[in-house]
FIVEX-441109 format. One line per field, with one value per residue (C-alpha): residue number from 1; x, y, z; residue in one letter. Coordinates in Angstrom, 3 decimals. Example, Ala and Ser with C-alpha at 12.3 -4.5 7.8 and 13.67 -1.06 7.14 Angstrom:
! residues 2
pos: c(1 | 2)
x: c(12.300 | 13.670)
y: c(-4.500 | -1.060)
z: c(7.800 | 7.140)
code: c(A | S)
***
This chain:
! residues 115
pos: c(1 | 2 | 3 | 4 | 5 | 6 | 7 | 8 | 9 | 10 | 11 | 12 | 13 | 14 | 15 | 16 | 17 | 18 | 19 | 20 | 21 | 22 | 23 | 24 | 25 | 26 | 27 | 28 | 29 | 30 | 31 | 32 | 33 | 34 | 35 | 36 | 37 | 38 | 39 | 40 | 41 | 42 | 43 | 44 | 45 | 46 | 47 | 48 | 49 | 50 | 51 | 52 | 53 | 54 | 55 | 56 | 57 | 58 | 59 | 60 | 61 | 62 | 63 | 64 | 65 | 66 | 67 | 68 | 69 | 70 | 71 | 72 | 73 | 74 | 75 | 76 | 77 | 78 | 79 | 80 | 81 | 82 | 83 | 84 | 85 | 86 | 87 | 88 | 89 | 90 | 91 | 92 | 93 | 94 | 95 | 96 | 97 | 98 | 99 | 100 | 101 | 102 | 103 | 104 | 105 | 106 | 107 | 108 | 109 | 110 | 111 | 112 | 113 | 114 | 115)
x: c(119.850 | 121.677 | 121.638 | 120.025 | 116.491 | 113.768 | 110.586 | 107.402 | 107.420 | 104.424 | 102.704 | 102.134 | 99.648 | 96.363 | 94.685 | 90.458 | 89.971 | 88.414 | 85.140 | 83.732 | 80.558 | 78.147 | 74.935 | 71.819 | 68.116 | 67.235 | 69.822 | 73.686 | 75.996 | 78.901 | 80.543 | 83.155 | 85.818 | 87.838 | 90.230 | 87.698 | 84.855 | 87.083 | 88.641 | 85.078 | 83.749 | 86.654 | 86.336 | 82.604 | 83.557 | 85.659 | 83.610 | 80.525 | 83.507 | 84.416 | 80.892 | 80.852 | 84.319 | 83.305 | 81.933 | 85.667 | 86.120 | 83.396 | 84.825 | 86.134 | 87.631 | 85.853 | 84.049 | 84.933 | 82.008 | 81.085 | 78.686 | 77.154 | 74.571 | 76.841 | 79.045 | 75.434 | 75.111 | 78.278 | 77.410 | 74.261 | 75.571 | 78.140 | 75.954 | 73.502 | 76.002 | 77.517 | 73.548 | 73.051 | 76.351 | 76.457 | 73.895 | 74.315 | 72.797 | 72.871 | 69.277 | 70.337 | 72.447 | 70.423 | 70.329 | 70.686 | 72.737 | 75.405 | 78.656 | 80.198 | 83.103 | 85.548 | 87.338 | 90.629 | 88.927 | 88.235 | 84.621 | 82.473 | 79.849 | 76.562 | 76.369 | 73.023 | 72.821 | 69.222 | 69.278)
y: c(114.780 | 111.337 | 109.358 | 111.664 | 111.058 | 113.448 | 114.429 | 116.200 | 119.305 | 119.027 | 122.305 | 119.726 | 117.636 | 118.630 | 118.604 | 118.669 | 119.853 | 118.414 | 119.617 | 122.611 | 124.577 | 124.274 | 126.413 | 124.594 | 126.447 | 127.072 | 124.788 | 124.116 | 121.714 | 120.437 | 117.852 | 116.017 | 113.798 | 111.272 | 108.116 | 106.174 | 106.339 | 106.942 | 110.603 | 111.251 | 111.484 | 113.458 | 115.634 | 116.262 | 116.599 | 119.673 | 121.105 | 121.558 | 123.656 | 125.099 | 127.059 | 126.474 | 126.209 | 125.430 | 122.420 | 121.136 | 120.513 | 118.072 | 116.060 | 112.867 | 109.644 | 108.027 | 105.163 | 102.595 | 103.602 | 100.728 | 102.568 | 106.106 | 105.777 | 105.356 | 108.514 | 110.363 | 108.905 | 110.221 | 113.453 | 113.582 | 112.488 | 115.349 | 118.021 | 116.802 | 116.302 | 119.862 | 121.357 | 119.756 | 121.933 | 124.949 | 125.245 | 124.373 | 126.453 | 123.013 | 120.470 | 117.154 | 115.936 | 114.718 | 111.112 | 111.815 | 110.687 | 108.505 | 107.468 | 108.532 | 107.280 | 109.889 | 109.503 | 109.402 | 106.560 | 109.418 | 109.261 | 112.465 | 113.000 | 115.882 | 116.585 | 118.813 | 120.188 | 121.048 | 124.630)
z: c(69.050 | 69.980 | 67.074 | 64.628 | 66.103 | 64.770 | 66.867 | 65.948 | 67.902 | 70.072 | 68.570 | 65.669 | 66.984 | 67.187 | 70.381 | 71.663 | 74.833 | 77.344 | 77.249 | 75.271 | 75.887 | 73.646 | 72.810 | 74.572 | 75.241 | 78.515 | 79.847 | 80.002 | 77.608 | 77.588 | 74.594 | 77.275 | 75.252 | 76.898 | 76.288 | 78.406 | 80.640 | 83.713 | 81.506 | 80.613 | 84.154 | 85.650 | 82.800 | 82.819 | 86.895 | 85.662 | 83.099 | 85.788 | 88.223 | 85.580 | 85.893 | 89.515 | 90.796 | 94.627 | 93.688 | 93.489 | 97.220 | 96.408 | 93.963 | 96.077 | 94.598 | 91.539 | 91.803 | 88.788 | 85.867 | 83.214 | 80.843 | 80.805 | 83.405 | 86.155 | 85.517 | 85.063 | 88.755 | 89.783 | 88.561 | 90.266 | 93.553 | 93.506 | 92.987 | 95.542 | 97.430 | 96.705 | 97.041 | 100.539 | 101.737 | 100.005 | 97.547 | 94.012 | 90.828 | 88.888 | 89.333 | 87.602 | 84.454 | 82.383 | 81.452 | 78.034 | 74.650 | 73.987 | 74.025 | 70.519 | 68.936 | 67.033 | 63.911 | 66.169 | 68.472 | 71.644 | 73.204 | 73.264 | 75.314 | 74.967 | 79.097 | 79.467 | 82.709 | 84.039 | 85.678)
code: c(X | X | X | X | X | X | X | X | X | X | X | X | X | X | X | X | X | X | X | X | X | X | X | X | X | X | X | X | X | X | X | X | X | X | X | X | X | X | X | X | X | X | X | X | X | X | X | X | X | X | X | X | X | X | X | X | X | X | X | X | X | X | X | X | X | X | X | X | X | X | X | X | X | X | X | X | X | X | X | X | X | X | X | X | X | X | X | X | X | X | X | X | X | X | X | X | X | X | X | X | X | X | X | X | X | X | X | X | X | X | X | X | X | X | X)
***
């Protein structure tokens, strides 16, 4: 490369998804991780397509969120929002846990879905 530069190959770097399913009773889960609380809404936004995919024509511009509760608003809004139209398999997220920091400074969420 110019001037003798080395790179880590990107394969190096370990990478978390965006959200992973996780094993809940009776209801669905999610651990959502994100840079902020702007990534962790658009990625809990994706997870819940991600069961239901037509609930993406839903998904409009993002409101600004400042703490947990609002994205839990967002979410809720959506899938009414998605319910009133089509019908939506999903109830409510529940307002549940917290914000947690990782050891690499990411936030991860536990998003239970009621079903």
């Amino acid at each position: 490369s110019l001037g003798h530069l080395k790179y880590k190959p990107l394969w190096t770097y370990q990478l978390k998804p965006p959200f992973e399913e996780i094993e809940h009773t009776a209801d669905v889960a999610f651990h959502v991780r994100g840079e902020n609380l702007q990534q962790i809404l658009i990625h809990a936004q994706v997870a819940l397509a991600f069961l239901f995919p037509p609930l993406l024509s839903y998904i409009s511009d993002t409101k600004r969120v400042e703490d947990l509760d609002d994205i839990i608003i967002e979410l809720n809004a959506l899938i009414t929002k998605t319910d009133e139209q089509l019908g939506c398999p999903f109830k409510a997220v529940s307002f549940h846990g917290d914000l947690l920091e990782e050891e690499d400074k990411t936030l991860m969420w536990e998003m239970i879905i009621d079903v």
